[in-house]
KOLZA-386297 format. One record per atom (N, C-alpha, C): residue number from 1; residue in three letters; atom name; z, y, x. Coordinates in Angstrom, 1 decimal, always signed. Layout:
KOLZA-386297
ATOM | NUM | ala | CA | Z | Y | X
...
This chain:
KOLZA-386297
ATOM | 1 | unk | N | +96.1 | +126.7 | +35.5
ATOM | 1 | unk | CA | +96.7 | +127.4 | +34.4
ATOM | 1 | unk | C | +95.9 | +127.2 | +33.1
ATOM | 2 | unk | N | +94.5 | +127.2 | +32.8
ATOM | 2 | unk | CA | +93.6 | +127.0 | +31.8
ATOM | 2 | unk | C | +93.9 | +125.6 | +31.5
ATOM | 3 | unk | N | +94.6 | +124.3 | +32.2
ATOM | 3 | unk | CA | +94.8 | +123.4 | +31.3
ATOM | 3 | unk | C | +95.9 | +123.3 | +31.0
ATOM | 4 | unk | N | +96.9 | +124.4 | +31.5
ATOM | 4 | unk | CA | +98.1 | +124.0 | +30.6
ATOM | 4 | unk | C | +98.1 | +124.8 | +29.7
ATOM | 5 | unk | N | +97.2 | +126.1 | +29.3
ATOM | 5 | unk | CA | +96.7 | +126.5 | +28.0
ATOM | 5 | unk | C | +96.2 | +125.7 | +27.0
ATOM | 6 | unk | N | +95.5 | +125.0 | +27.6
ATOM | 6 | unk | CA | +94.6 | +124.1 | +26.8
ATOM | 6 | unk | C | +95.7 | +123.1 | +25.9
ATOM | 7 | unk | N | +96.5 | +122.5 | +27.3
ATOM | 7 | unk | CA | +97.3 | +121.7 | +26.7
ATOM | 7 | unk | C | +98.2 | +121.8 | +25.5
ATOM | 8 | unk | N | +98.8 | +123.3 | +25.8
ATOM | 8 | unk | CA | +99.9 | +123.9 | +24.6
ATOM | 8 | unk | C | +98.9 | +124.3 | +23.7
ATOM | 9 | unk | N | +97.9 | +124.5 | +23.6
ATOM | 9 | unk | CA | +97.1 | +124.9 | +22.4
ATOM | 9 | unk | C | +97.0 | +123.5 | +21.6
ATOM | 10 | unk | N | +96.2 | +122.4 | +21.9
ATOM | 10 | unk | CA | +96.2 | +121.1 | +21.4
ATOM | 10 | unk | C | +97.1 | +120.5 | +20.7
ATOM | 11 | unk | N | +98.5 | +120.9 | +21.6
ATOM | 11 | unk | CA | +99.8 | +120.5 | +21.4
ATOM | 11 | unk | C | +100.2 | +120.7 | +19.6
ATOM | 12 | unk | N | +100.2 | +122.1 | +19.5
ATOM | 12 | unk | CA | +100.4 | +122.7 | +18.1
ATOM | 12 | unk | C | +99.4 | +122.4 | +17.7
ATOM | 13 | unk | N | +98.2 | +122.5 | +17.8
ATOM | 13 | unk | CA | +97.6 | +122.2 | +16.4
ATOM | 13 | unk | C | +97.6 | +120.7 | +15.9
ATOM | 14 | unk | N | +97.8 | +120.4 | +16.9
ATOM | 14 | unk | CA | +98.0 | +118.6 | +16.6
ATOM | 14 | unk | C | +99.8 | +118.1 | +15.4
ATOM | 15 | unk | N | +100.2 | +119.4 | +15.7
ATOM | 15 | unk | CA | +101.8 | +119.3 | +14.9
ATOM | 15 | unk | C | +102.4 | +120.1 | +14.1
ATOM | 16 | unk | N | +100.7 | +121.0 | +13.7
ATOM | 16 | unk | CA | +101.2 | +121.6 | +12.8
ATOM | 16 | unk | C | +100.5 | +121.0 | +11.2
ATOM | 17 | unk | N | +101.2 | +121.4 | +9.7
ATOM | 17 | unk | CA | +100.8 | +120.9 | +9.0
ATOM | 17 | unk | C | +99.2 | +120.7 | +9.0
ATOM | 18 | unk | N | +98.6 | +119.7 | +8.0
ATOM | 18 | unk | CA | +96.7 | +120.2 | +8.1
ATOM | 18 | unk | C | +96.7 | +121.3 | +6.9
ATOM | 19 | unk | N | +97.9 | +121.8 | +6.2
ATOM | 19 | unk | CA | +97.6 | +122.9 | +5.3
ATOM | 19 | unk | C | +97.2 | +124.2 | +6.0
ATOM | 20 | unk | N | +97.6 | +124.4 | +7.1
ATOM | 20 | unk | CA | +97.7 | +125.7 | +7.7
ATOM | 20 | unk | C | +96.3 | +125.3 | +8.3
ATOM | 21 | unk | N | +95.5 | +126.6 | +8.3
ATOM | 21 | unk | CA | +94.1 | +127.2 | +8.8
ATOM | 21 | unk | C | +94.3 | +127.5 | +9.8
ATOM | 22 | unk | N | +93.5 | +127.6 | +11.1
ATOM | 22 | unk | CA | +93.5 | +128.2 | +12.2
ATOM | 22 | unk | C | +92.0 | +128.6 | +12.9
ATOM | 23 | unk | N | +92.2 | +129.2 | +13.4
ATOM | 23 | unk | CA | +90.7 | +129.9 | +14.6
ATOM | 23 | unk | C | +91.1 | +129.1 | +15.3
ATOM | 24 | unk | N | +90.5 | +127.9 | +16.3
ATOM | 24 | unk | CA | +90.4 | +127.4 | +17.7
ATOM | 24 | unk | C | +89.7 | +128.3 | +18.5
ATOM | 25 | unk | N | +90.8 | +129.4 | +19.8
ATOM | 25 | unk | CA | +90.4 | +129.7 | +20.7
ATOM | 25 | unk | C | +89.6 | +128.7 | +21.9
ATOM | 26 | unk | N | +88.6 | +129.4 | +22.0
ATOM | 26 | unk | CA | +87.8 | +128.2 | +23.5
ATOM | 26 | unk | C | +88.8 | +128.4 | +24.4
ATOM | 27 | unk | N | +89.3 | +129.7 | +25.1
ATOM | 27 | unk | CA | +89.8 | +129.7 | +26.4
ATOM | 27 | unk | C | +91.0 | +130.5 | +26.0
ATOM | 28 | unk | N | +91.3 | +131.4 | +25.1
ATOM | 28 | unk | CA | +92.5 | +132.5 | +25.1
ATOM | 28 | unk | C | +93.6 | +131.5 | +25.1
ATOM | 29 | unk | N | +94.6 | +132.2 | +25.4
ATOM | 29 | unk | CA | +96.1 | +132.0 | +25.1
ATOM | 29 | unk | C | +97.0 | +131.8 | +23.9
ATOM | 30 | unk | N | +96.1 | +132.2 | +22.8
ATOM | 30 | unk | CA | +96.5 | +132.7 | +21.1
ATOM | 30 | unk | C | +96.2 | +132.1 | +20.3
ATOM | 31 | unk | N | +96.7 | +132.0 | +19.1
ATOM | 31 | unk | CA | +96.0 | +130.9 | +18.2
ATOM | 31 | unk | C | +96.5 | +131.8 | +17.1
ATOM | 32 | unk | N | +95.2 | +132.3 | +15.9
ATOM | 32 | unk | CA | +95.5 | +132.9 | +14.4
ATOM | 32 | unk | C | +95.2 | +131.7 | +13.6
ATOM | 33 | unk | N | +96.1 | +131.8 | +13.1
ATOM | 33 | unk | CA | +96.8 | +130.8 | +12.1
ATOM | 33 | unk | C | +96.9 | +131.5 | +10.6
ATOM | 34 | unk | N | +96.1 | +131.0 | +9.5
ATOM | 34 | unk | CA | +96.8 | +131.4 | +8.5
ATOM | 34 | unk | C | +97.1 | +130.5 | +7.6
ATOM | 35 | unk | N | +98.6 | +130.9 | +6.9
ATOM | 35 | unk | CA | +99.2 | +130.0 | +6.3
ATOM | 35 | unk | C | +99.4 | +130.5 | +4.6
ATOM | 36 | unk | N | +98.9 | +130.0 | +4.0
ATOM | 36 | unk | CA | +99.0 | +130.5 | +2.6
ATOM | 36 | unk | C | +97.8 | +131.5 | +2.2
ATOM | 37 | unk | N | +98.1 | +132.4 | +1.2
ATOM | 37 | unk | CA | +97.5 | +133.2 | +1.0
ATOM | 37 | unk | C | +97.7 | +135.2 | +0.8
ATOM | 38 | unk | N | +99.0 | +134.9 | +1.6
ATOM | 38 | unk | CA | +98.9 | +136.6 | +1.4
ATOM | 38 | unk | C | +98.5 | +137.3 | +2.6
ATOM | 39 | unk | N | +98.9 | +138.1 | +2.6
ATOM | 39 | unk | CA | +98.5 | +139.5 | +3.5
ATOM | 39 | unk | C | +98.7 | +139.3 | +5.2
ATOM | 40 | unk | N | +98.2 | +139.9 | +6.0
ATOM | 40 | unk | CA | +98.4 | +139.3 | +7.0
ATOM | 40 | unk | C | +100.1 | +139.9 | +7.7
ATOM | 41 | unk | N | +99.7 | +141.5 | +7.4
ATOM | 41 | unk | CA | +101.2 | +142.3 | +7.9
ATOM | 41 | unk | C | +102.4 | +141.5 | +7.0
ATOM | 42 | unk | N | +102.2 | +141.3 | +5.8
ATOM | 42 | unk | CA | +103.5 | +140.6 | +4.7
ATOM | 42 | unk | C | +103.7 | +139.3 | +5.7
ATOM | 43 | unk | N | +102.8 | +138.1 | +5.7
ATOM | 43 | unk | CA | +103.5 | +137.3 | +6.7
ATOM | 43 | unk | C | +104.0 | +137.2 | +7.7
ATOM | 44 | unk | N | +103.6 | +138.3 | +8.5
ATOM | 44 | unk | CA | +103.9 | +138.4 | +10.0
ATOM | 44 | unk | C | +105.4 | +139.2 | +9.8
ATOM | 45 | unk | N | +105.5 | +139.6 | +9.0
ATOM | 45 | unk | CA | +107.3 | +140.3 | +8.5
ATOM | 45 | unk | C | +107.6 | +139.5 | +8.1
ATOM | 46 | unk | N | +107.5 | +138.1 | +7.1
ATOM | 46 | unk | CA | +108.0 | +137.2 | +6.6
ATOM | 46 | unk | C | +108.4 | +136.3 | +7.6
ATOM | 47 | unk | N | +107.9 | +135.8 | +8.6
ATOM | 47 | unk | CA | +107.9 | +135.1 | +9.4
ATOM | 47 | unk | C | +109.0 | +135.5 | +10.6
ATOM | 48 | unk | N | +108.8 | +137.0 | +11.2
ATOM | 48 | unk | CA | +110.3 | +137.7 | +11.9
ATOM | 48 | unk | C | +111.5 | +137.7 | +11.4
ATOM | 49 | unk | N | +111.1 | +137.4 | +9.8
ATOM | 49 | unk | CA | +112.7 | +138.3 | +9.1
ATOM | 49 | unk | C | +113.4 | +136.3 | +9.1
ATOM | 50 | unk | N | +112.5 | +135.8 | +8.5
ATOM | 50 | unk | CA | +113.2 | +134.3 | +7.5
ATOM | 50 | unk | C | +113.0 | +133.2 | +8.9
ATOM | 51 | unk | N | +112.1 | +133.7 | +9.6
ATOM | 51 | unk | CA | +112.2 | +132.3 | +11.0
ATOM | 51 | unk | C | +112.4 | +133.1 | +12.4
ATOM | 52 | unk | N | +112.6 | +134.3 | +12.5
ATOM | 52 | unk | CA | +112.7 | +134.9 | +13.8
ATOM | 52 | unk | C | +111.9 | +134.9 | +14.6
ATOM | 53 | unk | N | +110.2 | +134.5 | +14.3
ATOM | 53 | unk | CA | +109.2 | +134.0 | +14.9
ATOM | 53 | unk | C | +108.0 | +135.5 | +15.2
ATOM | 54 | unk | N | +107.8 | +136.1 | +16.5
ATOM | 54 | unk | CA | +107.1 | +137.1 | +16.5
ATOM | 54 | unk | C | +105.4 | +136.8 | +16.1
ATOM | 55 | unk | N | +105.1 | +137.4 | +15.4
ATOM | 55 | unk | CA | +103.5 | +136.9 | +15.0
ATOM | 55 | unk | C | +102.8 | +138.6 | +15.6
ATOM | 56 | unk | N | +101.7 | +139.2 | +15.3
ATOM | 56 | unk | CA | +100.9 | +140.0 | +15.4
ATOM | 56 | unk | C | +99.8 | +139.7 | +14.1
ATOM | 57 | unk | N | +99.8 | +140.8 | +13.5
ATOM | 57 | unk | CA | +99.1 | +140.7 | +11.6
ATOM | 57 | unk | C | +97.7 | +140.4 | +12.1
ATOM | 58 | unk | N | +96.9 | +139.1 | +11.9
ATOM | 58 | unk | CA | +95.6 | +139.1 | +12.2
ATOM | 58 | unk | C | +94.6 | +140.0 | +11.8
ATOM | 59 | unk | N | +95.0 | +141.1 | +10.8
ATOM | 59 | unk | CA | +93.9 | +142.4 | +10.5
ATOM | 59 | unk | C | +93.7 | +143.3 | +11.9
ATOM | 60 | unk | N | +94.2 | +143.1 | +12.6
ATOM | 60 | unk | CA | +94.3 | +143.4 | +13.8
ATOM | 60 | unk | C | +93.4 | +143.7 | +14.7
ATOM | 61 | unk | N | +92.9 | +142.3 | +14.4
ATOM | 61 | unk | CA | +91.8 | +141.6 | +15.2
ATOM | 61 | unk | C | +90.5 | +140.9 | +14.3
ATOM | 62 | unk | N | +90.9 | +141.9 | +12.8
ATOM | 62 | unk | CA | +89.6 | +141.6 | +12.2
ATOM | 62 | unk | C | +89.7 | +140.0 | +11.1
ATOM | 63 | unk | N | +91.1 | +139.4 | +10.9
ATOM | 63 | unk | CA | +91.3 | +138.3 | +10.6
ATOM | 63 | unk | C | +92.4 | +138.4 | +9.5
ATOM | 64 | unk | N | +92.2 | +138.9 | +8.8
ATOM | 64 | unk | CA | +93.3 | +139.3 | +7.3
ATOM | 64 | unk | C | +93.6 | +138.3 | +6.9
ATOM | 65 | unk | N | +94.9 | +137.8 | +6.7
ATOM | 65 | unk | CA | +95.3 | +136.7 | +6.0
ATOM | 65 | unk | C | +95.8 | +135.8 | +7.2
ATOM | 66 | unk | N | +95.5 | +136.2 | +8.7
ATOM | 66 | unk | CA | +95.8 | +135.6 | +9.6
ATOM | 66 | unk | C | +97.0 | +136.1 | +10.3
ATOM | 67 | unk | N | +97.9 | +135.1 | +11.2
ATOM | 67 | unk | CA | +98.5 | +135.8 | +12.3
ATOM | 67 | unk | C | +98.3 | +135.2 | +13.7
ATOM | 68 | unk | N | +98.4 | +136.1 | +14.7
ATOM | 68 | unk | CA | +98.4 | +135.8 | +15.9
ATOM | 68 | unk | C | +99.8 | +135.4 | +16.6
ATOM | 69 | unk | N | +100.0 | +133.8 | +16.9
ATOM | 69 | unk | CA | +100.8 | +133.4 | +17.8
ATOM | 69 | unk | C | +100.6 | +133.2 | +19.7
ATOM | 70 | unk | N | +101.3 | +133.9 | +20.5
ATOM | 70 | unk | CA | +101.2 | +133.8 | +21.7
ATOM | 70 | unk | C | +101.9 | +132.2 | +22.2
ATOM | 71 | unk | N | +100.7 | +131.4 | +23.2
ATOM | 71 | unk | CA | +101.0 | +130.0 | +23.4
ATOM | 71 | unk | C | +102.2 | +130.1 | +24.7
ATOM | 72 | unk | N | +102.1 | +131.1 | +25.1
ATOM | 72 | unk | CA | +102.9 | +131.4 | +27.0
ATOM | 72 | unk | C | +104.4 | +131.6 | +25.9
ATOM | 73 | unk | N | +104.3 | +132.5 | +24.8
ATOM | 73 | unk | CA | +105.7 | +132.8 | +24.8
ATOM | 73 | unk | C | +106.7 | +131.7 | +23.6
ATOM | 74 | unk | N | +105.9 | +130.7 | +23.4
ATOM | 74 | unk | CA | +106.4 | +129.3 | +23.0
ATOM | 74 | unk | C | +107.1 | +128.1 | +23.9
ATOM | 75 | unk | N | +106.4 | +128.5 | +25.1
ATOM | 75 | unk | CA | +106.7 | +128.1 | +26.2
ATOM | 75 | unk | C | +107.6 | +128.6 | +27.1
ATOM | 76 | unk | N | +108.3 | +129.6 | +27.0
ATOM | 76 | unk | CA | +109.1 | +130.6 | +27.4
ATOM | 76 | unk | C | +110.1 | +129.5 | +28.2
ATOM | 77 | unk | N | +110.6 | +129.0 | +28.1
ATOM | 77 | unk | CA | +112.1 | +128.5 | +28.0
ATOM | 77 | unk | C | +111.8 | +126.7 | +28.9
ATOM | 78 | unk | N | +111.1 | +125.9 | +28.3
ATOM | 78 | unk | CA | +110.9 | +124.4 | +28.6
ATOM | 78 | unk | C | +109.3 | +124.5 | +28.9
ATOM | 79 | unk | N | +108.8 | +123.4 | +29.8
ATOM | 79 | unk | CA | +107.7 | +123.0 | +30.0
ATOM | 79 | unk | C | +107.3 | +121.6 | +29.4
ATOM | 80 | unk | N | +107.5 | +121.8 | +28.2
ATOM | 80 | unk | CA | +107.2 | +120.4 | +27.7
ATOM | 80 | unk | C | +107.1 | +120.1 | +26.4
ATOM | 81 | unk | N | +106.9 | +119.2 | +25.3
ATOM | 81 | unk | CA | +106.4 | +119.6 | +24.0
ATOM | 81 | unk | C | +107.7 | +119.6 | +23.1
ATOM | 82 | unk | N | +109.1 | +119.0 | +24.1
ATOM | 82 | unk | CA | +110.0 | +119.6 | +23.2
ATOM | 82 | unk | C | +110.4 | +121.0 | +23.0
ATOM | 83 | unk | N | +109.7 | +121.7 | +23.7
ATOM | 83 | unk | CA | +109.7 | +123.3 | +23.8
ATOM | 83 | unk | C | +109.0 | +124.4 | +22.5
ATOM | 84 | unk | N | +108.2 | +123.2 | +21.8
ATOM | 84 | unk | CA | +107.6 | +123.8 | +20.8
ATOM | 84 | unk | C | +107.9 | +123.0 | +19.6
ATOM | 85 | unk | N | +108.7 | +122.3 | +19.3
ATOM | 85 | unk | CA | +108.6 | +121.4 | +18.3
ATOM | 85 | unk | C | +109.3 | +122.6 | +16.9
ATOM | 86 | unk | N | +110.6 | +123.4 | +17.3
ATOM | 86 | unk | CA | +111.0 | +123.7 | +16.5
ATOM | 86 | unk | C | +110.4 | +124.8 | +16.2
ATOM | 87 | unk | N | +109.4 | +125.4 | +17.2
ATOM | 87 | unk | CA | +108.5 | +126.6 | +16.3
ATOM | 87 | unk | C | +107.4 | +125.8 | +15.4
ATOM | 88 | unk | N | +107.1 | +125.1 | +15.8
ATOM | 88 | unk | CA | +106.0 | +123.9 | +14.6
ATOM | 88 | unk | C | +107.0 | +123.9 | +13.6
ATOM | 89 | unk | N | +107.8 | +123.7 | +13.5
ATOM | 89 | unk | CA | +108.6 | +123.7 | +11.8
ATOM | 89 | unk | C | +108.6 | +125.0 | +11.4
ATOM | 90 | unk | N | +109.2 | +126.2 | +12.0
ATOM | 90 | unk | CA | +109.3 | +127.4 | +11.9
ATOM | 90 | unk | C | +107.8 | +127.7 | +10.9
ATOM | 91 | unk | N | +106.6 | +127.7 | +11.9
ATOM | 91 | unk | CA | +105.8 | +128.1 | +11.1
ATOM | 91 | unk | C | +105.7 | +127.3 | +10.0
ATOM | 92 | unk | N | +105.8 | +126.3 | +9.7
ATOM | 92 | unk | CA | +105.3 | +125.1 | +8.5
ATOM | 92 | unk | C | +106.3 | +125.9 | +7.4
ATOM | 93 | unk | N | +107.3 | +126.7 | +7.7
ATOM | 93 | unk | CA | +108.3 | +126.6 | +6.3
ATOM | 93 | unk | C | +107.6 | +127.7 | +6.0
């Protein structure tokens, strides 16, 4: 199970823009991501309302300006990297 974390972690970072910032977890499931420059709760509502995309506000966890994406619930549906391509756009807009 740790390398198909690994795997879906790699996956996205490797397809998402190089504008977007991220924390590389060693082992977790999650990846905080920040994209721009505002708030962490303002994105993470921006993100539910305009792409349907659940985030968690990275002030959370100490990481303002960040949000927390879950890698298991990208995967939800398909086991394979067409499974995540259209949340990689999602977050990029």
């Amino acid at each position: 199970m740790a390398e198909e974390f690994e795997m879906r972690r790699n996956y996205i970072l490797e397809n998402i823009s190089p504008l977007i910032k991220y924390c590389k977890p060693a082992g977790a499931f999650y990846l905080l991501l920040k994209i721009g420059d505002m708030p962490s709760g303002i994105l993470a509502q921006k993100l539910l309302e305009e792409e349907k995309l659940a985030t968690v506000p990275g002030d959370d966890f100490g990481a303002d300006g960040y949000v927390r994406i879950s890698l298991p619930r990208i995967w939800k549906y398909k086991r394979n990297d067409k499974a995540v391509e259209p949340v990689c756009g999602r977050i990029q807009k």
